[in-house]
mmJSON file of the N, C-alpha and C atoms, coordinates in Angstrom:
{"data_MODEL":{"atom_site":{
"group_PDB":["ATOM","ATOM","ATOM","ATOM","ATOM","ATOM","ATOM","ATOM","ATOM","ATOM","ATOM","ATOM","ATOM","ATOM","ATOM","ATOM","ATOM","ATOM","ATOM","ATOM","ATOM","ATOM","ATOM","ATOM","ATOM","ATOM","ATOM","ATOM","ATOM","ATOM","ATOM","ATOM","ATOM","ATOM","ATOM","ATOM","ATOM","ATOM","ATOM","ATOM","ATOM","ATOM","ATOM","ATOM","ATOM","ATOM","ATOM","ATOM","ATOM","ATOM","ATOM","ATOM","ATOM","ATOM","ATOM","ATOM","ATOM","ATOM","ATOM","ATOM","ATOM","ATOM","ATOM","ATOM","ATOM","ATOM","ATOM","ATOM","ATOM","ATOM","ATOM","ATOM","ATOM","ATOM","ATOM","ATOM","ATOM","ATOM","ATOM","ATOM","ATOM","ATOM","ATOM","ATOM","ATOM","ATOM","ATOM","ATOM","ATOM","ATOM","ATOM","ATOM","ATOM","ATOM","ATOM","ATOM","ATOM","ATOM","ATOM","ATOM","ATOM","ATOM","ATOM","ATOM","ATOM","ATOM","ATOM","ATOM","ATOM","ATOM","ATOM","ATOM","ATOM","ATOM","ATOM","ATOM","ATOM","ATOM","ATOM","ATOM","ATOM","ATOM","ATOM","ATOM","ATOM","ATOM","ATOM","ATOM","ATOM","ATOM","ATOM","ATOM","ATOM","ATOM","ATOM","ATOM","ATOM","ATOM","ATOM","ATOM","ATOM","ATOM","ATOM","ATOM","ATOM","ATOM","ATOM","ATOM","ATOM","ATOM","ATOM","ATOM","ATOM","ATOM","ATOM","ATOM","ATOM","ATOM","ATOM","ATOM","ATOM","ATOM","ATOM","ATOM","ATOM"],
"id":[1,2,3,4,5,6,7,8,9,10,11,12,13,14,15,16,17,18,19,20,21,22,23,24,25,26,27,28,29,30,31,32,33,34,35,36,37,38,39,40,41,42,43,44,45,46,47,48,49,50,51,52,53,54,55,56,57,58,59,60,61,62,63,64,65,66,67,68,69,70,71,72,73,74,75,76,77,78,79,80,81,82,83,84,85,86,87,88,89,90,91,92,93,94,95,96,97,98,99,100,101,102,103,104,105,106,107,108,109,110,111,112,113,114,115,116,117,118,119,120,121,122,123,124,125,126,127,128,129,130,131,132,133,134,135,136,137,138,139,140,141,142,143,144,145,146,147,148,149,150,151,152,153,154,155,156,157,158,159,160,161,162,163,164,165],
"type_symbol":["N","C","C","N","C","C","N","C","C","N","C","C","N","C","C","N","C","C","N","C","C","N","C","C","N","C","C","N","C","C","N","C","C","N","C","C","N","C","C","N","C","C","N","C","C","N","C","C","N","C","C","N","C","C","N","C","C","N","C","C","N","C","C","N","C","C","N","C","C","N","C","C","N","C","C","N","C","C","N","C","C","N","C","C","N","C","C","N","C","C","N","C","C","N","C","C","N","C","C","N","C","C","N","C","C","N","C","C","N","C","C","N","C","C","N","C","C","N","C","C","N","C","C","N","C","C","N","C","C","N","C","C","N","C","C","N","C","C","N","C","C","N","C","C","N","C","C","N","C","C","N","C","C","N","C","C","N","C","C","N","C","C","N","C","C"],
"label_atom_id":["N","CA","C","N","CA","C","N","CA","C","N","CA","C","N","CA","C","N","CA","C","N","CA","C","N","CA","C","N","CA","C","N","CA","C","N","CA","C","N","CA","C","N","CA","C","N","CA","C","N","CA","C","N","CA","C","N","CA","C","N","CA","C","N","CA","C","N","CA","C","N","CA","C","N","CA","C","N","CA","C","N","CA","C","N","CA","C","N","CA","C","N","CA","C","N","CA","C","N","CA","C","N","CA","C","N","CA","C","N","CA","C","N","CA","C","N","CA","C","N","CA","C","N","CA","C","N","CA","C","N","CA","C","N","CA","C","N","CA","C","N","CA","C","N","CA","C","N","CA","C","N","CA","C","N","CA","C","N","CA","C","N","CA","C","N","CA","C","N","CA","C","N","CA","C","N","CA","C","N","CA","C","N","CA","C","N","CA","C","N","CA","C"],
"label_alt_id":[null,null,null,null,null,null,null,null,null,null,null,null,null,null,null,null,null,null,null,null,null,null,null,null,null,null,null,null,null,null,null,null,null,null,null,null,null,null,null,null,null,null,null,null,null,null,null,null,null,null,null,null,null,null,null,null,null,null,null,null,null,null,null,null,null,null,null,null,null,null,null,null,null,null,null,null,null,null,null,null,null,null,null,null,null,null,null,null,null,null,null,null,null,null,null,null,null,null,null,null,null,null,null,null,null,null,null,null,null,null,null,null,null,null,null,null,null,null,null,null,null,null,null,null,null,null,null,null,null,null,null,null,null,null,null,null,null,null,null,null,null,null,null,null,null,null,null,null,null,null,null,null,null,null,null,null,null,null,null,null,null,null,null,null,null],
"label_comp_id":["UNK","UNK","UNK","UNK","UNK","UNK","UNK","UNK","UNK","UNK","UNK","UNK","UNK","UNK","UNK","UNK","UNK","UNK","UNK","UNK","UNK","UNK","UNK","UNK","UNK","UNK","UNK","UNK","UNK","UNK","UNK","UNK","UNK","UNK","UNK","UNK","UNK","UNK","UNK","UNK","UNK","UNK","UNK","UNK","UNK","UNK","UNK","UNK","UNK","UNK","UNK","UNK","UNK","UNK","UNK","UNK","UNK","UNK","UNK","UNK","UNK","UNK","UNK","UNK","UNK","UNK","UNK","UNK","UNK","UNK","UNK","UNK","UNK","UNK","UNK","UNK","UNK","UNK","UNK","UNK","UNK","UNK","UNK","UNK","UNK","UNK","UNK","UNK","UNK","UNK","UNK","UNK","UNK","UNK","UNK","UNK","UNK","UNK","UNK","UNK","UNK","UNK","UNK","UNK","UNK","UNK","UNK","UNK","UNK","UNK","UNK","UNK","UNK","UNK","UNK","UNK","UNK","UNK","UNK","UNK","UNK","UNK","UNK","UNK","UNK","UNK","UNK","UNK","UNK","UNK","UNK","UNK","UNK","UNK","UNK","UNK","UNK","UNK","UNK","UNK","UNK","UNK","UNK","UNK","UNK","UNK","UNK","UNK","UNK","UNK","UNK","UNK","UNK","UNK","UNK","UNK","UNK","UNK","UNK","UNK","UNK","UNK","UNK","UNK","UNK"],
"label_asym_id":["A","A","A","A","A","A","A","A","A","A","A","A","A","A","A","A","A","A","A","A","A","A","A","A","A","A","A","A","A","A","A","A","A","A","A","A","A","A","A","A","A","A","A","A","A","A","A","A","A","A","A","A","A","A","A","A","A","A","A","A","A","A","A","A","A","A","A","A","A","A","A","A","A","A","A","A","A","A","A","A","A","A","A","A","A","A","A","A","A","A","A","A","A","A","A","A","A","A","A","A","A","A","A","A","A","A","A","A","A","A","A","A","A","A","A","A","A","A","A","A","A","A","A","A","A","A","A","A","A","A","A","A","A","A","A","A","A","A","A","A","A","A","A","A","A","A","A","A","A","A","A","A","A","A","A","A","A","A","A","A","A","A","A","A","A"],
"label_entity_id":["1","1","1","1","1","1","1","1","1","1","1","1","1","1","1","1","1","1","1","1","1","1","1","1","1","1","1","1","1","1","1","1","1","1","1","1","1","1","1","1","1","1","1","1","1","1","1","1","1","1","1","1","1","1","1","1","1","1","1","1","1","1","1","1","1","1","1","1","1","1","1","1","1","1","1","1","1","1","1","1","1","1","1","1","1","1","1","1","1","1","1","1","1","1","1","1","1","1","1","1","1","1","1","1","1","1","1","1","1","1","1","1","1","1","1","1","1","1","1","1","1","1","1","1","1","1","1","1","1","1","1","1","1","1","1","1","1","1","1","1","1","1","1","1","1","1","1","1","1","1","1","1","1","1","1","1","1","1","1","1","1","1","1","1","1"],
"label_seq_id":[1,1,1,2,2,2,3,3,3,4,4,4,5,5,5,6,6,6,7,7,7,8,8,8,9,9,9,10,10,10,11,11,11,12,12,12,13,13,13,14,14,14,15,15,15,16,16,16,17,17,17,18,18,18,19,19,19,20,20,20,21,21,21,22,22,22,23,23,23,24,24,24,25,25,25,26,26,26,27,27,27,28,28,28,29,29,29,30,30,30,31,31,31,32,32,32,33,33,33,34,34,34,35,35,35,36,36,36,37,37,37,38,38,38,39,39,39,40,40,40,41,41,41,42,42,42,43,43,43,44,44,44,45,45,45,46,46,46,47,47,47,48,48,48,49,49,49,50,50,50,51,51,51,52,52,52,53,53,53,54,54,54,55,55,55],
"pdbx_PDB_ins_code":[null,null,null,null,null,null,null,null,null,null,null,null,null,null,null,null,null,null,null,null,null,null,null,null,null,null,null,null,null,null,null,null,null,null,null,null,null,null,null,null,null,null,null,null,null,null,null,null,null,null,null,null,null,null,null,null,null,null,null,null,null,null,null,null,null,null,null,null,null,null,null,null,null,null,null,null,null,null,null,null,null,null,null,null,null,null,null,null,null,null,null,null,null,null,null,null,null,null,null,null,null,null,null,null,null,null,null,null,null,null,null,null,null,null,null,null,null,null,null,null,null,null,null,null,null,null,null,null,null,null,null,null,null,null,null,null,null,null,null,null,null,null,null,null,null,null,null,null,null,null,null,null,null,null,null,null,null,null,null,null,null,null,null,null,null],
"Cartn_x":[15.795,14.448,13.451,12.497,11.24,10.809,10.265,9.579,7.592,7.476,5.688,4.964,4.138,2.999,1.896,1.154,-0.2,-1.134,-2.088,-3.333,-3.822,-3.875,-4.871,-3.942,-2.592,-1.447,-1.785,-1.99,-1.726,-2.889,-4.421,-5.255,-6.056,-5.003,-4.954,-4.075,-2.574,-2.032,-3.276,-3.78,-4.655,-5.275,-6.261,-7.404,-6.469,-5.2,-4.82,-4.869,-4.137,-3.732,-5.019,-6.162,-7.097,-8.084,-7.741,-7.968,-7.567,-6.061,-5.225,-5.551,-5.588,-6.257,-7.742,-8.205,-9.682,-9.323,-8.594,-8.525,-7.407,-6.585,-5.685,-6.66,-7.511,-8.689,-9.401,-10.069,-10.892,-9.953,-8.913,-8.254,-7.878,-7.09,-7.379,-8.583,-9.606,-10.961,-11.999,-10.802,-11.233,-10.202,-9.311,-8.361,-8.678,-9.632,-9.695,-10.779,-11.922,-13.197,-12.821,-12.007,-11.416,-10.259,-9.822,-9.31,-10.769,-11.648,-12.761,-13.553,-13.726,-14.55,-13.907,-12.279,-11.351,-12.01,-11.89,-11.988,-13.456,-14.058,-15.733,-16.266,-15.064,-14.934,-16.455,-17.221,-17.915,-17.041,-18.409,-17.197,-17.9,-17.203,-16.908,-16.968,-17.37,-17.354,-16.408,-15.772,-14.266,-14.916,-15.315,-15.496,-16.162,-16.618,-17.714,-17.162,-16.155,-15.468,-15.773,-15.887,-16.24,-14.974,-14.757,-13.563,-14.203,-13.459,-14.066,-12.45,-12.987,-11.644,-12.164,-11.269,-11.274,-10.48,-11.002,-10.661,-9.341],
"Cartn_y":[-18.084,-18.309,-17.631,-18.547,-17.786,-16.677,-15.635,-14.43,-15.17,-15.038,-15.48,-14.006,-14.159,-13.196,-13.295,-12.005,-12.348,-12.407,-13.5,-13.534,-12.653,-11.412,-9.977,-9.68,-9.867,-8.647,-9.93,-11.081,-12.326,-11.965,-11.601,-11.334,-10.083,-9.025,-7.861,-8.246,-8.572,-8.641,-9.572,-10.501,-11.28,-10.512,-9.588,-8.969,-8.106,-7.276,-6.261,-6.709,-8.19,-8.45,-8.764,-8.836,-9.492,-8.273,-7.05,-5.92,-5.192,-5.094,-5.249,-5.666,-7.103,-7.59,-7.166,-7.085,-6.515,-5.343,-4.029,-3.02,-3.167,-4.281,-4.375,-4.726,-5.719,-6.133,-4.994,-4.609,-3.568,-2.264,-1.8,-1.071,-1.86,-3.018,-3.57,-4.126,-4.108,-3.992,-2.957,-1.751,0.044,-0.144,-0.681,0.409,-0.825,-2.424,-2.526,-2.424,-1.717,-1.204,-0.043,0.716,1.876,1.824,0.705,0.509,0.329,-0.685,-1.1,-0.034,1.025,2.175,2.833,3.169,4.099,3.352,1.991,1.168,1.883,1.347,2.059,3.665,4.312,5.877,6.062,5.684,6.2,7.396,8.348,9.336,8.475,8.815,8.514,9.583,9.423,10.197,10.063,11.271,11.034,12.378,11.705,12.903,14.138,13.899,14.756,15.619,15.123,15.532,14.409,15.371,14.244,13.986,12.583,12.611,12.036,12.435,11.779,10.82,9.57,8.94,8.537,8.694,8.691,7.672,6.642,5.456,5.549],
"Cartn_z":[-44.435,-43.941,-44.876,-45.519,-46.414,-45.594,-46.386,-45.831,-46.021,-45.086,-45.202,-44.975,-46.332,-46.463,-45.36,-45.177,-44.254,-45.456,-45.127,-45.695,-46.132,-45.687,-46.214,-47.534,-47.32,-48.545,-49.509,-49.71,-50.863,-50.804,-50.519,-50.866,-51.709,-50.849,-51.758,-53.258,-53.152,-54.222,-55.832,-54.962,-56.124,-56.854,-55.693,-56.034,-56.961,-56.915,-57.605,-58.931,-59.111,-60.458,-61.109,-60.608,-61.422,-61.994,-61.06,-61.594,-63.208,-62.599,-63.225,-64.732,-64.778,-65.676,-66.704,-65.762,-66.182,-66.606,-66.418,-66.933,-68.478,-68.817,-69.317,-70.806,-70.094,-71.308,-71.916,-70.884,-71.604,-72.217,-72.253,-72.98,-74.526,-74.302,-75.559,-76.478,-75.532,-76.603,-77.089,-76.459,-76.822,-78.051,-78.197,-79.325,-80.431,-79.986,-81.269,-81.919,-81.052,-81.099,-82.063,-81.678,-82.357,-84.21,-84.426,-85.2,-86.331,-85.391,-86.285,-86.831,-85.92,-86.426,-87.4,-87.471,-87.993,-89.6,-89.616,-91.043,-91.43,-90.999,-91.359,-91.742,-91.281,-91.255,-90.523,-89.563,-88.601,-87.777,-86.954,-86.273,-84.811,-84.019,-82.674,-81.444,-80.849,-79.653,-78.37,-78.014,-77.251,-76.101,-75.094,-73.916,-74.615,-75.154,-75.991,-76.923,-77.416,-78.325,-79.909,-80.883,-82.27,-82.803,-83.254,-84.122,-85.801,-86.442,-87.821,-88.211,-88.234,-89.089,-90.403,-91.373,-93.011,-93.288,-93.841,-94.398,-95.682],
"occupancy":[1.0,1.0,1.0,1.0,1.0,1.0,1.0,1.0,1.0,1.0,1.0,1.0,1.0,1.0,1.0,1.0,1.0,1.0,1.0,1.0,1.0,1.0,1.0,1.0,1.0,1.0,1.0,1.0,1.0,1.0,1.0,1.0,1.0,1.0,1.0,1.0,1.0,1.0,1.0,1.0,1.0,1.0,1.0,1.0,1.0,1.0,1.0,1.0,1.0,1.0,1.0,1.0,1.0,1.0,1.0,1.0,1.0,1.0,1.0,1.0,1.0,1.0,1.0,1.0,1.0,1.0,1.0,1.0,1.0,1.0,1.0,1.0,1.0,1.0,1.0,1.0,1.0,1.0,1.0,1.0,1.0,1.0,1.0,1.0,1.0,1.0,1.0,1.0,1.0,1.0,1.0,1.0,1.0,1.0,1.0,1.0,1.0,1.0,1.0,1.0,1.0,1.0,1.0,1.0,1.0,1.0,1.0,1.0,1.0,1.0,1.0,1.0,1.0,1.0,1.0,1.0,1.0,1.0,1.0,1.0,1.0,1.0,1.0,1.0,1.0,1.0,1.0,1.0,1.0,1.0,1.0,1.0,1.0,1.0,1.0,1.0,1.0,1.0,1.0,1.0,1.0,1.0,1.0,1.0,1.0,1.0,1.0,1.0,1.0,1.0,1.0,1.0,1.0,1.0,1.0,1.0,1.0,1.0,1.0,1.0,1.0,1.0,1.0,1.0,1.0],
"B_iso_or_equiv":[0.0,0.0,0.0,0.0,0.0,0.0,0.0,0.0,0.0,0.0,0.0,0.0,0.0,0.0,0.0,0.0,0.0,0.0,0.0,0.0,0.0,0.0,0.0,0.0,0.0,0.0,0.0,0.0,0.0,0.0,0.0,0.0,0.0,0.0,0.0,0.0,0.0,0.0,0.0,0.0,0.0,0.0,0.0,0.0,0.0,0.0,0.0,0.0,0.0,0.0,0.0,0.0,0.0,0.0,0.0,0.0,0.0,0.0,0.0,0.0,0.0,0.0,0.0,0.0,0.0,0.0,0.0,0.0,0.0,0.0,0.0,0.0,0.0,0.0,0.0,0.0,0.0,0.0,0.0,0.0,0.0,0.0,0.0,0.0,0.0,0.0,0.0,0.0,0.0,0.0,0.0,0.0,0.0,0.0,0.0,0.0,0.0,0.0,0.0,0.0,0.0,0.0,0.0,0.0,0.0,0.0,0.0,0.0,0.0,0.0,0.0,0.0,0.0,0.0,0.0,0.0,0.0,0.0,0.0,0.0,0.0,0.0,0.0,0.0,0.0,0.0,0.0,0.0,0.0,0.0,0.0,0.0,0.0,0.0,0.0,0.0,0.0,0.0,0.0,0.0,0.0,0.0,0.0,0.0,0.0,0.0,0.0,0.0,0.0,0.0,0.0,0.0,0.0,0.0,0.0,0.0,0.0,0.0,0.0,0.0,0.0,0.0,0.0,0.0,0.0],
"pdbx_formal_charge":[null,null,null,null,null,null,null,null,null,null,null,null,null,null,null,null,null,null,null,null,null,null,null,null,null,null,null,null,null,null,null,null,null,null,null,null,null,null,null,null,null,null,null,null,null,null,null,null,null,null,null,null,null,null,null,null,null,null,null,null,null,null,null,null,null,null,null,null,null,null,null,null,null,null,null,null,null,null,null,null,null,null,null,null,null,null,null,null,null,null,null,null,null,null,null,null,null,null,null,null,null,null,null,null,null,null,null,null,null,null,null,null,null,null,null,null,null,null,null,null,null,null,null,null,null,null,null,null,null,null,null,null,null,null,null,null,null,null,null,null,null,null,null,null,null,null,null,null,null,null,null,null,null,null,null,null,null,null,null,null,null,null,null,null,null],
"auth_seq_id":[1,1,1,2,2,2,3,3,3,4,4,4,5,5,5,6,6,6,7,7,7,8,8,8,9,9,9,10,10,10,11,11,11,12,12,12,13,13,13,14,14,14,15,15,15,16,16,16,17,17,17,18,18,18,19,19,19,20,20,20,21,21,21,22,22,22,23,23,23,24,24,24,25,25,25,26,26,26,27,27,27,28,28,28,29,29,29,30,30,30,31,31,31,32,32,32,33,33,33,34,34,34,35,35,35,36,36,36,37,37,37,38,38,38,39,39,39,40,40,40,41,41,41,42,42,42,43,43,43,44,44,44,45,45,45,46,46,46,47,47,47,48,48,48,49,49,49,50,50,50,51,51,51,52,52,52,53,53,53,54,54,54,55,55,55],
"auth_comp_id":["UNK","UNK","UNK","UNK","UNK","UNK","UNK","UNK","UNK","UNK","UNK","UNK","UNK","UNK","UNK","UNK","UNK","UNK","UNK","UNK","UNK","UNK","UNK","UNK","UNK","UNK","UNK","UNK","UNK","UNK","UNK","UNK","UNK","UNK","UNK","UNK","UNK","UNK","UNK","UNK","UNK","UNK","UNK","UNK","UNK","UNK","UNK","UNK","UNK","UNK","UNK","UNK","UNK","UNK","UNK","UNK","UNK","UNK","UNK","UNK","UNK","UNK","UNK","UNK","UNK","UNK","UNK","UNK","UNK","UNK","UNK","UNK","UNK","UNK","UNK","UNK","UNK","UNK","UNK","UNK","UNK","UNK","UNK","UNK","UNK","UNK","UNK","UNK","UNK","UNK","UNK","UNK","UNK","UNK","UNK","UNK","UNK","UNK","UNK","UNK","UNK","UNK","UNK","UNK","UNK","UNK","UNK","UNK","UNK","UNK","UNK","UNK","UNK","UNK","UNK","UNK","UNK","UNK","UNK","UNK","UNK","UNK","UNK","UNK","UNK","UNK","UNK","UNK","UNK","UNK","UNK","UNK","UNK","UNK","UNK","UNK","UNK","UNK","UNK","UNK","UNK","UNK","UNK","UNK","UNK","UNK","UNK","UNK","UNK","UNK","UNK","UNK","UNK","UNK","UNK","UNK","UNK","UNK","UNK","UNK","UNK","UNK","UNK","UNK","UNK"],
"auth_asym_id":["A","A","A","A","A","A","A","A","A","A","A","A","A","A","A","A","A","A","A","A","A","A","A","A","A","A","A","A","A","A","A","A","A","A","A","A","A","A","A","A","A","A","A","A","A","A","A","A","A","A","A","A","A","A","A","A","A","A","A","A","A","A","A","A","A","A","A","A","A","A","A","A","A","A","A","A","A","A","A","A","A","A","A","A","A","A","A","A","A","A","A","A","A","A","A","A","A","A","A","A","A","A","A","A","A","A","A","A","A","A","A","A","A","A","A","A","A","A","A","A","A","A","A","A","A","A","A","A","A","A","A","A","A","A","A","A","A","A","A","A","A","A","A","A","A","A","A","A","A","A","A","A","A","A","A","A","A","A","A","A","A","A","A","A","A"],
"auth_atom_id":["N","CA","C","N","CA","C","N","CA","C","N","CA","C","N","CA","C","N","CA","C","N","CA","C","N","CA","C","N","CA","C","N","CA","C","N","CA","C","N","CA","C","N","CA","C","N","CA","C","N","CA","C","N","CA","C","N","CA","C","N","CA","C","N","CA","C","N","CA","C","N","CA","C","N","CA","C","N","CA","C","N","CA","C","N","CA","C","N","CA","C","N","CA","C","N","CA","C","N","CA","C","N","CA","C","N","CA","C","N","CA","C","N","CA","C","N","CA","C","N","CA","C","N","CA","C","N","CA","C","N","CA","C","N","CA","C","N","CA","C","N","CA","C","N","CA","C","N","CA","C","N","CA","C","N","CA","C","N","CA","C","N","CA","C","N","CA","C","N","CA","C","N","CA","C","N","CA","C","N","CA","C","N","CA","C","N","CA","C","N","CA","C"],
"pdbx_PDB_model_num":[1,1,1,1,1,1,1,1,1,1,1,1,1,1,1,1,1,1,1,1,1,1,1,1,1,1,1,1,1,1,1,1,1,1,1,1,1,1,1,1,1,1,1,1,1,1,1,1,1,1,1,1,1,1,1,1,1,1,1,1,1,1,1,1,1,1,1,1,1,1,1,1,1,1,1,1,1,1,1,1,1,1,1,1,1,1,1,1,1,1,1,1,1,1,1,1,1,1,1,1,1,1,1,1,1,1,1,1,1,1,1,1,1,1,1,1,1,1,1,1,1,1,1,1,1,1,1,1,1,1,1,1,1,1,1,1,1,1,1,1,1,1,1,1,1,1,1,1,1,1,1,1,1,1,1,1,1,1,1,1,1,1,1,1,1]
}}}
């Protein structure tokens, strides 16, 4: 016999993955934000910490 979900948990689960998602993106468009700067040798700011990357 199928197990049937309630409406709220298939609604939570969606909402999770689309989170999920959204956080998955924006980490990969930090590290290639970050690759791009490393090339440029700009310094960067990390929690108020400076980094200098050298080309």
């Amino acid at each position: 016999m199928p197990t049937v979900e309630s409406e709220a948990k298939v609604k939570t689960k969606v909402r999770f993955e689309e989170l999920l998602k959204a956080h998955n993106d924006l980490i990969r468009e930090r590290k290639k934000l970050k690759k791009k700067i490393a090339r440029s040798g700009e310094k960067i700011s990390n929690q108020g910490k400076s980094m200098v990357f050298k080309k």
